[in-house]
DRENMARPA-31933 format. One record per residue: residue number from 1; x negated, z, y of N, C-alpha, C in turn. Coordinates in nm, 2 decimals, padded with zeros to 4 digits, m for minus. Layout:
N
> NUM/X/Z/Y/X/Z/Y/X/Z/Y
...
END
This chain:
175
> 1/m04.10/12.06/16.25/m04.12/12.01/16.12/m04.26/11.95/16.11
> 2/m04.33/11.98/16.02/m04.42/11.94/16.02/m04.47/11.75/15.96
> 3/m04.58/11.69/15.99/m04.54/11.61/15.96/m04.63/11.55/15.82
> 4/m04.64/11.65/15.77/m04.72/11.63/15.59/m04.64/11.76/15.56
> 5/m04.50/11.74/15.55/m04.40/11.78/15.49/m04.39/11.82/15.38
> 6/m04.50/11.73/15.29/m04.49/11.74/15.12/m04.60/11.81/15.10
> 7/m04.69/11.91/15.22/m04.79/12.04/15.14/m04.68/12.12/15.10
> 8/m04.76/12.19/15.01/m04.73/12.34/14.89/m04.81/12.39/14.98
> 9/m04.75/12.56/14.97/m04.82/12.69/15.01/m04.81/12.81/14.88
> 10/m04.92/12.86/14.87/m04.94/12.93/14.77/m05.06/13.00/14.75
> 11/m05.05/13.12/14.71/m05.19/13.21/14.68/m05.30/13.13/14.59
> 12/m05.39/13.16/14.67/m05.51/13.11/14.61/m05.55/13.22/14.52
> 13/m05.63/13.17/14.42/m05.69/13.27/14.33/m05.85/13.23/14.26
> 14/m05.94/13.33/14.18/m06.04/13.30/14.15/m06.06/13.13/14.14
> 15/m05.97/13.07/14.05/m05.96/12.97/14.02/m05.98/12.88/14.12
> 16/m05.92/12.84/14.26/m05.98/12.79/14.36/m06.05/12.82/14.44
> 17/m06.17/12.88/14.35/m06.31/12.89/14.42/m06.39/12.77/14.48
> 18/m06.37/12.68/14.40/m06.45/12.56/14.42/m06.39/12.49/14.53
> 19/m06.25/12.44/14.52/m06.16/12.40/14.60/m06.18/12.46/14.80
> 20/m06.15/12.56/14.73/m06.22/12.65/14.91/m06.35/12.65/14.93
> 21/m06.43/12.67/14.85/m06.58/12.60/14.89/m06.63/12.48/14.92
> 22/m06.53/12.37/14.90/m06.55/12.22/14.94/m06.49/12.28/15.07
> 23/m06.34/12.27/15.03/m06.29/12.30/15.20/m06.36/12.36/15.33
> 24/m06.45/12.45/15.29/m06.51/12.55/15.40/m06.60/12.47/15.44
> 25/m06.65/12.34/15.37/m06.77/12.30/15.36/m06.72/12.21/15.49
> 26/m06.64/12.15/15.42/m06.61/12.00/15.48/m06.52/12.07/15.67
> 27/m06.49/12.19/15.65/m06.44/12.23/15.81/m06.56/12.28/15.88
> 28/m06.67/12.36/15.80/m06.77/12.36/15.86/m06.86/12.23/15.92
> 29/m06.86/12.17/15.85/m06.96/12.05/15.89/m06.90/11.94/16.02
> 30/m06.76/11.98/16.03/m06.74/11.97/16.15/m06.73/12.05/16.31
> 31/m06.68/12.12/16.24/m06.73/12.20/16.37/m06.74/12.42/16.37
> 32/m06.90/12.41/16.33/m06.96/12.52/16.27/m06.94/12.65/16.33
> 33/m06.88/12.62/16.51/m06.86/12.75/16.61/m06.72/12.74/16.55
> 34/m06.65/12.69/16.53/m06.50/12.78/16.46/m06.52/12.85/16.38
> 35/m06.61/12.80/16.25/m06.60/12.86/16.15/m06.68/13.01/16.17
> 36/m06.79/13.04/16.26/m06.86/13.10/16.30/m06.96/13.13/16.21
> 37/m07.03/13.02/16.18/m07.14/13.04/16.09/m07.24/12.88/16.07
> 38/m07.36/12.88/16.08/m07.39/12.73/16.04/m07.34/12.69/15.89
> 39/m07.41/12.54/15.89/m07.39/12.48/15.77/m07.48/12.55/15.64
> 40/m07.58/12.56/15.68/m07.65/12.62/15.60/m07.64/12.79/15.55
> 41/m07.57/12.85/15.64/m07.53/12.98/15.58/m07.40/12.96/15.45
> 42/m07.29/12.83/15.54/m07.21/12.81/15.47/m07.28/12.81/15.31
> 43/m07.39/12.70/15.28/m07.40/12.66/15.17/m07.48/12.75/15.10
> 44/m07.52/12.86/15.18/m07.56/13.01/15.08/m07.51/13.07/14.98
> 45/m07.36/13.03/15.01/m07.29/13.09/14.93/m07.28/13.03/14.85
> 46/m07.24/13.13/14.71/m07.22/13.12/14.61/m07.04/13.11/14.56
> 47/m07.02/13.01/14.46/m06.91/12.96/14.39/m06.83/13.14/14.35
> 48/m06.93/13.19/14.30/m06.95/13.35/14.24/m06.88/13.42/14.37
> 49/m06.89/13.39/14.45/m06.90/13.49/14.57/m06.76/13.45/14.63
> 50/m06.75/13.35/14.58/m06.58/13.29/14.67/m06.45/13.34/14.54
> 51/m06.51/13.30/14.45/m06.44/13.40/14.32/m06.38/13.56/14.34
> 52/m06.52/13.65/14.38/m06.48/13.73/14.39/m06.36/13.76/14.55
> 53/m06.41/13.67/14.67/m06.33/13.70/14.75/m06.22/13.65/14.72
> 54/m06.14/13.58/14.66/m06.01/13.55/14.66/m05.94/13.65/14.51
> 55/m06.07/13.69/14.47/m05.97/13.84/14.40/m05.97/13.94/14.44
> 56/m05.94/13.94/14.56/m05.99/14.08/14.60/m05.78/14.15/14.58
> 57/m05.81/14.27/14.56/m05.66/14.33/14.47/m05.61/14.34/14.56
> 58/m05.43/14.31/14.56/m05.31/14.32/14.68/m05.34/14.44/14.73
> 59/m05.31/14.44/14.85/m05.21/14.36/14.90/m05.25/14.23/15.00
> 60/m05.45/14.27/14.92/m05.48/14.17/15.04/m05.48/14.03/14.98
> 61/m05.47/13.90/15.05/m05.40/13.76/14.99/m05.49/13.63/15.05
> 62/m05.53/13.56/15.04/m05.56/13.40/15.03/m05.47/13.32/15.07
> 63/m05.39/13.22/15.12/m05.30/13.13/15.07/m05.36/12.99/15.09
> 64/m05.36/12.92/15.03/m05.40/12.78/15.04/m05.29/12.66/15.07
> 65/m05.29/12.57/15.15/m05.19/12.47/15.15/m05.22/12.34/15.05
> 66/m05.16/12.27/15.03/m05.21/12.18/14.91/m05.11/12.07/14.93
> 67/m05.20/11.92/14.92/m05.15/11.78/14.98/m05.19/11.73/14.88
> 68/m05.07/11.64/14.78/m05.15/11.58/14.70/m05.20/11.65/14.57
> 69/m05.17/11.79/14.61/m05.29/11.87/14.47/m05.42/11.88/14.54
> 70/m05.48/11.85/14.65/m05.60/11.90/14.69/m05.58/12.01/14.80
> 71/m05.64/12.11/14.80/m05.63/12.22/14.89/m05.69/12.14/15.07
> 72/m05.64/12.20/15.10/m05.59/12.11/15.27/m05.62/12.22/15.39
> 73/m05.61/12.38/15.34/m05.57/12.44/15.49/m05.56/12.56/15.40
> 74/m05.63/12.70/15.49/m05.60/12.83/15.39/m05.60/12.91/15.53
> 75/m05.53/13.02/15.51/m05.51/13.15/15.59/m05.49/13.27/15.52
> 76/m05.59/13.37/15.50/m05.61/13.50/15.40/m05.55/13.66/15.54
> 77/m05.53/13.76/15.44/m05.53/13.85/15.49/m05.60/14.01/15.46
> 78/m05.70/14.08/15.50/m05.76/14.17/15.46/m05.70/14.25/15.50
> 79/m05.66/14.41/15.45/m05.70/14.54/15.51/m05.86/14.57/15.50
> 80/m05.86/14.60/15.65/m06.01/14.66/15.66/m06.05/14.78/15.60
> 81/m05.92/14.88/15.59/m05.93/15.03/15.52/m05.88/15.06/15.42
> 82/m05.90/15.17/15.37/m05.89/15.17/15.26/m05.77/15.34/15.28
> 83/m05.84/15.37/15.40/m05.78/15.50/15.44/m05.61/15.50/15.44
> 84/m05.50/15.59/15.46/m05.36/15.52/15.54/m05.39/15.52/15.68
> 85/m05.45/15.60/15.74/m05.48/15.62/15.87/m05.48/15.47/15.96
> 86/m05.53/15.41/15.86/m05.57/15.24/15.92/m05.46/15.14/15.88
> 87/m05.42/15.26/15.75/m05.33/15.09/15.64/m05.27/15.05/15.72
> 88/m05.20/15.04/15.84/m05.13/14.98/15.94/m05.14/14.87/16.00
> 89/m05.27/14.84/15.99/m05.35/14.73/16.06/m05.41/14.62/15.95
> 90/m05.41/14.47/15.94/m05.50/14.38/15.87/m05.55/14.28/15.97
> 91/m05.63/14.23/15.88/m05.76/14.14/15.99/m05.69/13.98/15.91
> 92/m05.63/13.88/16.04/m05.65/13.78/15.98/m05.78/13.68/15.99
> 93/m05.82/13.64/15.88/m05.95/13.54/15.86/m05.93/13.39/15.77
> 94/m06.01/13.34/15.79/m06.02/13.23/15.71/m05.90/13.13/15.72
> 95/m05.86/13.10/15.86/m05.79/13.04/15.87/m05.84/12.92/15.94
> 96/m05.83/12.79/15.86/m05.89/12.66/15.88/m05.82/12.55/15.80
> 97/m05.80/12.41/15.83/m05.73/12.31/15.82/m05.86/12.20/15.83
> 98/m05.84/12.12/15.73/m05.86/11.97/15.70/m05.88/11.92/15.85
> 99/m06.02/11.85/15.90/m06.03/11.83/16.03/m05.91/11.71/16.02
> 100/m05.87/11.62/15.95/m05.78/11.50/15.96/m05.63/11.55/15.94
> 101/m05.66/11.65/15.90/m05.47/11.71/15.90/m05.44/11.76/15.95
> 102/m05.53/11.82/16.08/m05.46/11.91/16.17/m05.38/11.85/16.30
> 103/m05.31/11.91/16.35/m05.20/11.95/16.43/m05.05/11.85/16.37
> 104/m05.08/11.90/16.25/m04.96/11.87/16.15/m04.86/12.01/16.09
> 105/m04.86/12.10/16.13/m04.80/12.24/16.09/m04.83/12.32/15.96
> 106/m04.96/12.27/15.92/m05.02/12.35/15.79/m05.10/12.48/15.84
> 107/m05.19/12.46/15.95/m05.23/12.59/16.03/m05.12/12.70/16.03
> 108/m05.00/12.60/16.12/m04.88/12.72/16.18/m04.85/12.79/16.04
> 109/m04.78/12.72/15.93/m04.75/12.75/15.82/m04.81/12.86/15.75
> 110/m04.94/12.83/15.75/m05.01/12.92/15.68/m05.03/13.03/15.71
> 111/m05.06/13.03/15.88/m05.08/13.19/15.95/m04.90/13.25/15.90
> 112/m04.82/13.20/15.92/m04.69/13.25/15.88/m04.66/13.32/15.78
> 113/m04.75/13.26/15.68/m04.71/13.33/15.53/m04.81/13.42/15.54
> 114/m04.94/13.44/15.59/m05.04/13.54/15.56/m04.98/13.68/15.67
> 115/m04.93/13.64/15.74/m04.90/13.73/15.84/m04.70/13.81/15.79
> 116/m04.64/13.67/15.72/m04.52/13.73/15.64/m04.57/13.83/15.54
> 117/m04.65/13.82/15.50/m04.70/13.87/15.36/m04.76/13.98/15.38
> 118/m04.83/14.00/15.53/m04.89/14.14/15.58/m04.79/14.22/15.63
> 119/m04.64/14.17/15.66/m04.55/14.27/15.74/m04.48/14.35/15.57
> 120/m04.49/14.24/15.49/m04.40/14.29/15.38/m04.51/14.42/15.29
> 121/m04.56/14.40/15.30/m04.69/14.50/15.26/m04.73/14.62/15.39
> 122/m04.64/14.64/15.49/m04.61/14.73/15.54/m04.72/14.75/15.67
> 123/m04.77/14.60/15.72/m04.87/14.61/15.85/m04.77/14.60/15.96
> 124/m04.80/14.69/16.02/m04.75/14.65/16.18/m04.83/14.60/16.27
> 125/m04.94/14.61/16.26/m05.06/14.49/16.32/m05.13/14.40/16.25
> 126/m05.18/14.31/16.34/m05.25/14.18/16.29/m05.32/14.09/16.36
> 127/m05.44/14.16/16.32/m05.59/14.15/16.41/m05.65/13.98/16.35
> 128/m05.72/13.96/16.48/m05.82/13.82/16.44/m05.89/13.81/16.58
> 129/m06.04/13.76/16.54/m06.10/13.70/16.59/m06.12/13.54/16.58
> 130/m06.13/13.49/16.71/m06.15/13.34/16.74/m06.29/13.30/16.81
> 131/m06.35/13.23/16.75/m06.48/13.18/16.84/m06.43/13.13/16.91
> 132/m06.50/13.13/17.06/m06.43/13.04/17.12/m06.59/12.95/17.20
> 133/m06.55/12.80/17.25/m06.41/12.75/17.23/m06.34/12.70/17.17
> 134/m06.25/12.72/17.12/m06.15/12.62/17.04/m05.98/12.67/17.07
> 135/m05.98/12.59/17.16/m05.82/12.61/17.24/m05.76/12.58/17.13
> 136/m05.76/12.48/17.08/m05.63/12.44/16.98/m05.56/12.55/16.88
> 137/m05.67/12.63/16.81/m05.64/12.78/16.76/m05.64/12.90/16.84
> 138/m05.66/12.92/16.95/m05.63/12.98/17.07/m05.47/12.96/17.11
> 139/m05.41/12.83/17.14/m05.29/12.77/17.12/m05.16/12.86/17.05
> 140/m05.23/12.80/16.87/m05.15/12.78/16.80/m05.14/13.01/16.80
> 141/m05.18/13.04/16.78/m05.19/13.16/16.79/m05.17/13.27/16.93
> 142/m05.15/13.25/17.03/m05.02/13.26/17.12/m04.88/13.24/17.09
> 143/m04.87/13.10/17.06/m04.75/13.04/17.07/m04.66/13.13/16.95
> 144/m04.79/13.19/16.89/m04.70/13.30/16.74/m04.68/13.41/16.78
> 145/m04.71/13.43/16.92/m04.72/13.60/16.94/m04.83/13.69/16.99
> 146/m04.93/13.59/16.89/m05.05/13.71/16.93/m05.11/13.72/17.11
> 147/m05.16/13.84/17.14/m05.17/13.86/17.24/m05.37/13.87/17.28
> 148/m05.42/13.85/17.35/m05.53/13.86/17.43/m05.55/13.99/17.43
> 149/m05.72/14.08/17.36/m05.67/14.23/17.32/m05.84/14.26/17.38
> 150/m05.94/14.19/17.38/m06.04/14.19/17.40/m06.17/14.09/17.39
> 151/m06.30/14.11/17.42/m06.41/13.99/17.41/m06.53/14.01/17.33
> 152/m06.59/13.99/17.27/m06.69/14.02/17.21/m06.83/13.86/17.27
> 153/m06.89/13.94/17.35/m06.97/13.88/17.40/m07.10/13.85/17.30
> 154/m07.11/13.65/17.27/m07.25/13.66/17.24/m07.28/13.69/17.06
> 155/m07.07/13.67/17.02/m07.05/13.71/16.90/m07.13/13.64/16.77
> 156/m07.14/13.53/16.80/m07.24/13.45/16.70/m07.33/13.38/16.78
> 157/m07.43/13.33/16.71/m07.53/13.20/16.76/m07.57/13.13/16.68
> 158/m07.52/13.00/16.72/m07.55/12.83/16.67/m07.61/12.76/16.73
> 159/m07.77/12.73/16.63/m07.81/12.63/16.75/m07.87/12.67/16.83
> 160/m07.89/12.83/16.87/m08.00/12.85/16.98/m07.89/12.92/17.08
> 161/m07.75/12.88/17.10/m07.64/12.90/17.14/m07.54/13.00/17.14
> 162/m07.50/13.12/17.20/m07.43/13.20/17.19/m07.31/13.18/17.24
> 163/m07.18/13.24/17.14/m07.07/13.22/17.14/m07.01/13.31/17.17
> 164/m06.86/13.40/17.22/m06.80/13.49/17.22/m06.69/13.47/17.13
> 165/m06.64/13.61/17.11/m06.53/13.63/17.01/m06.45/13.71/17.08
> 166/m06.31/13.58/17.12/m06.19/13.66/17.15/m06.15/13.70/17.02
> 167/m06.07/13.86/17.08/m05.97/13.92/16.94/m05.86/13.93/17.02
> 168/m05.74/13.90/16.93/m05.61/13.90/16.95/m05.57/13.96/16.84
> 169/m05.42/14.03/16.89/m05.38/14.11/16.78/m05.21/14.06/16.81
> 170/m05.17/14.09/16.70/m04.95/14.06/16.72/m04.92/14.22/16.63
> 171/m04.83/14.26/16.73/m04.72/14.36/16.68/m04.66/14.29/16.56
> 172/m04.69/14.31/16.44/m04.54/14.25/16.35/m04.47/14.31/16.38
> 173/m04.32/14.23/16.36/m04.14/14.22/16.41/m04.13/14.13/16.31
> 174/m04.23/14.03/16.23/m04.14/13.89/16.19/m04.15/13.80/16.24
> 175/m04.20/13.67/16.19/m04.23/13.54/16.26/m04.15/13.51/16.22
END
């Protein structure tokens, strides 16, 4: 059980563009190798640009957690193809939590519903990359299933600093 029991989960839409662009802000500025991007790329973006990604047409999805009425924690799901060859497969991204609210079960929650939402929409896989390090989403994503699939050496650089990108993937069956 988690213990901010009283978030809401629910699709994000154009409408919390702004909402997710504070959020991205405020997870990046603490710590910029998770999110895999500095601050300042963060703040390149445009309000415009977050609009369009949270419309992007089903079956791919956004979901936001929400405390209070303020967005708190989001986990989205893309198909990368467009082909059927691929439809099989989605990429999970954008999965991040309130530096003060985490290891409260709005992460776990959220990967749940974006990854429920990718089985019901007919994925049998479910790809993501993790900067690493950050055990705690390394953790939480194990403990769901996902498995150790490969390395991406040197995947971003912050700071002068190069990072790798584990990818893990889960067979959907159902969380």
């Amino acid at each position: 059980m988690s213990d901010f029991a009283e978030f809401q989960v629910r699709q994000l839409a154009a409408a919390d563009a702004e909402a997710f662009s504070a959020l991205r802000r405020e997870v990046t500025a603490d710590n910029p190798i998770a999110m895999g991007l500095t601050m300042d790329e963060e703040l390149s973006r445009s309000i415009e640009d977050f609009r369009t990604q949270l419309s992007f047409p089903e079956p791919n999805a956004a979901f936001g957690a929400f405390l209070n009425g303020r967005l708190v924690g989001s986990a989205a799901v893309a198909w990368p193809s467009k082909f059927s060859s691929s439809g099989h497969k989605v990429d999970l991204w954008g999965v991040f939590v309130s530096p003060h609210l985490r290891r409260g079960g709005i992460g776990r929650a959220l990967v749940e519903k974006a990854v429920a939402h990718a089985g019901a929409h007919g994925a049998r896989r479910v790809n993501l990359t993790v900067y690493v390090p950050n055990a705690a989403a390394i953790n939480l994503y194990e403990s769901l299933g996902f498995e150790h699939c490969g390395r991406e050496p040197d995947a971003i650089c912050i700071g002068g600093f190069y990072y790798d990108g584990l990818r893990m993937s889960l067979r959907h069956n159902g969380i």
